[in-house]
C-alpha positions in Angstrom: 0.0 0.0 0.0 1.2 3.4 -0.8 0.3 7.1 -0.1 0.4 10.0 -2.1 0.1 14.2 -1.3 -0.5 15.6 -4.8 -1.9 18.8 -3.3 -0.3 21.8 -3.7 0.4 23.8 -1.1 -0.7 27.5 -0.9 0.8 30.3 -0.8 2.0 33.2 2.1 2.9 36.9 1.6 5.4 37.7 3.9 4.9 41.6 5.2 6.0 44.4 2.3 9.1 45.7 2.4 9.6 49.6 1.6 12.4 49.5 -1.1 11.5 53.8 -2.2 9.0 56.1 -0.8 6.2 54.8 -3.4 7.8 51.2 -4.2 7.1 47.9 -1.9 8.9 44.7 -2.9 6.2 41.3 -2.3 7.8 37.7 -1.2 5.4 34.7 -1.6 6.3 31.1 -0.2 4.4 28.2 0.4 2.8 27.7 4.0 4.6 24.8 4.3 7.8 25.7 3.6 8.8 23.7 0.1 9.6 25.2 -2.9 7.2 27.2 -5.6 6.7 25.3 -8.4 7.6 26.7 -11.6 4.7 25.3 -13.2 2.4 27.5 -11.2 3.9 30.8 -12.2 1.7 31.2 -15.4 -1.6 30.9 -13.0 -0.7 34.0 -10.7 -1.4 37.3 -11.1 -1.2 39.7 -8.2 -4.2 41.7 -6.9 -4.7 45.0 -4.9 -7.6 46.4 -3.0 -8.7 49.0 -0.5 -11.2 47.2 1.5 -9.9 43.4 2.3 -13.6 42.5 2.9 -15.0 43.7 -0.4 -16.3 41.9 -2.8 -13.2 40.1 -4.7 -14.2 41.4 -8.0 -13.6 44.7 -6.5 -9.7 43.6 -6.4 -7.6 44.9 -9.0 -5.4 43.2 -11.0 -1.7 44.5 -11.2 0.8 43.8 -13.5 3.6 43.2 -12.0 4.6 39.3 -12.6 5.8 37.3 -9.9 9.8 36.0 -10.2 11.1 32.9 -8.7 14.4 33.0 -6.8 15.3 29.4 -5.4 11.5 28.6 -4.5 10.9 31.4 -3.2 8.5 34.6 -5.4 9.8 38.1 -5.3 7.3 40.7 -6.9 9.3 44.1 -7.6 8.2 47.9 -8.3 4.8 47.2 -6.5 3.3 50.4 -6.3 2.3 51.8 -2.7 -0.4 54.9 -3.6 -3.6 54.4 -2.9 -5.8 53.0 -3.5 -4.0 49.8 -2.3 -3.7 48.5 0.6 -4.1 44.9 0.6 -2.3 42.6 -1.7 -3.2 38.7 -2.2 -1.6 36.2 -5.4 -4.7 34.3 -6.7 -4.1 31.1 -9.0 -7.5 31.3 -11.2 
């Protein structure tokens, strides 16, 4: 008998880090600690809203694309003005 764990894991944004007055830089792992997939990068897109418990058509999608770095997703040049606020990676 055998066992397999085919799920995949999801995903964390760590806190944004302030890299110019009007630029954040996003990191995104997996909640259990293994790497990102590379297969999976083609699925996210990064979203922004105001209000983190409107309606999720209400979030916007940015276009900054996600890099992976040794399992690990860096999103650069994310831009801090309003109206964001909240920030979440969704795999449609």
């Amino acid at each position: 008998m055998a066992a397999f764990d085919f799920s995949v894991p999801s995903l964390r944004l760590e806190p944004p880090q302030v890299v110019a007055p009007d630029k954040l830089q996003l990191i995104a792992r997996t909640i259990n600690g293994t790497a990102v997939d590379s297969n999976r990068l083609d699925r996210m897109e990064l979203r922004s809203a105001t209000n983190l418990l409107g309606d999720f058509t209400q979030w916007i999608t940015l276009t900054n694309r996600p890099v992976l770095n040794n399992g690990v997703l860096r999103i650069d040049n994310v831009d801090s003005q309003p109206p964001r606020g909240f920030f979440i990676i969704n795999e449609p």
